[in-house]
N, C-alpha and C positions, 0 to 999 in steps of 0.2 A: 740677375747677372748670369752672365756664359759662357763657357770656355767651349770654345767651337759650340759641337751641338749640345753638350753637357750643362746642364742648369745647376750652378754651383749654389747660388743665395737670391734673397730678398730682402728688400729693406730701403730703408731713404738712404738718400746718396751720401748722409753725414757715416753711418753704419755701415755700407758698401766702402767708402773710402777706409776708414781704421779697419774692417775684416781684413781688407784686400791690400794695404799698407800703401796708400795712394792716396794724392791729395782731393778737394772734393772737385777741384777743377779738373782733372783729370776723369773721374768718372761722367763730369758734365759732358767732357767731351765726344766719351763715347757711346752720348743718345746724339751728335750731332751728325746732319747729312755730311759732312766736311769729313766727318771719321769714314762713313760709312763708304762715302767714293773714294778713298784715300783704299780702304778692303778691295776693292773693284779693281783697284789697278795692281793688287799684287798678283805674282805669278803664284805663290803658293800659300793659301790661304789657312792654316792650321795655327790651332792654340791662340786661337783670334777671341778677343772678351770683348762682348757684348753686353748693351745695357738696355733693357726694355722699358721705357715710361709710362706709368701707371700712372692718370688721371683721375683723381678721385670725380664722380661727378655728384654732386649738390643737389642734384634734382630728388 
């Protein structure tokens, strides 16, 4: 997770929501493209949180 360019935490989104006091839909929704163009259309983009998806991969 991000605050602007600042990497605050890690963790599954159950553990990001209670750090962050947020519920877990909320976190979901800030891995979605719907967040991320919603970012694109403001004028000033700061103290913006960000969620990066880490896929575990199986292989």
């Amino acid at each position: 997770m991000y605050k602007g360019e600042e990497f605050l935490y890690t963790g599954t989104i159950s553990e990001l929501a209670k750090r962050h006091g947020v519920s877990e839909n909320t976190i979901r929704y800030y891995t979605y493209p719907a967040y991320q163009n919603k970012l694109k259309k403001r004028r000033k983009v700061r103290n913006v949180i960000t969620v990066d998806r880490l896929d575990d991969d199986e292989d």
